[in-house]
N, C-alpha and C positions, 0 to 999 in steps of 0.2 A: 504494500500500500504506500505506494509512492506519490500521489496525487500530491498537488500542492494548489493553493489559492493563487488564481493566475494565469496557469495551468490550461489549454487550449485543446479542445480532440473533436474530432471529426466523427461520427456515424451517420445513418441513412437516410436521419432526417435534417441533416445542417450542421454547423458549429457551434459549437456550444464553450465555454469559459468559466471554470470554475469558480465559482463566487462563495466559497462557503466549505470551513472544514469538513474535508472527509471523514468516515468516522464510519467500522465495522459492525456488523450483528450477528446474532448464531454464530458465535464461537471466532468468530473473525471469518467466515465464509463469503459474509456479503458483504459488497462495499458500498457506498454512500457518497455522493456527492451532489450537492448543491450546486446547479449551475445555469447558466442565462444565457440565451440567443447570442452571438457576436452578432451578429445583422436586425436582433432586435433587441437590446440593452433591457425593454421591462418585461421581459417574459422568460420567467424562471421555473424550474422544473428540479425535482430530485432524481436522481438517477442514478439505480442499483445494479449493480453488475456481479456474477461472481468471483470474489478478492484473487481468485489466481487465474481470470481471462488478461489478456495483455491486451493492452490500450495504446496507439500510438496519442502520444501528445508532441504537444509543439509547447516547449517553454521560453517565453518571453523573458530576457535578464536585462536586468537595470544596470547603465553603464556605471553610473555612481556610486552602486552597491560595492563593489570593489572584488576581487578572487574570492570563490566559495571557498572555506576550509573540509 
């Protein structure tokens, strides 16, 4: 469970942008994530997957942030 707020992924219905901590259930099986349209900023949605399908994301990094450790 690698998701992070920010966080970009693609499925079959559009882009979507994580807005909101991830967060497991049943045991850590299912994953959770709160996330919003990129092409529509107020339409949010939860969206559950199971914790060991793999997810292409696209992460956005702030140049100012500086090197992750």
């Amino acid at each position: 469970m690698q998701l992070q707020i920010g966080d970009r992924m693609t499925d079959s219905t559009g882009e979507w942008e994580v807005v909101g901590r991830p967060y497991t259930t049943n045991g850590s099986k299912n994953a959770h994530a709160r996330v919003q349209r990129v092409s529509q900023p107020g339409v949010t949605e939860t969206k559950m997957r199971a914790a060991f399908e793999k997810v292409r994301v696209r992460r956005t990094v702030d140049p100012r942030a500086g090197p992750r450790r």
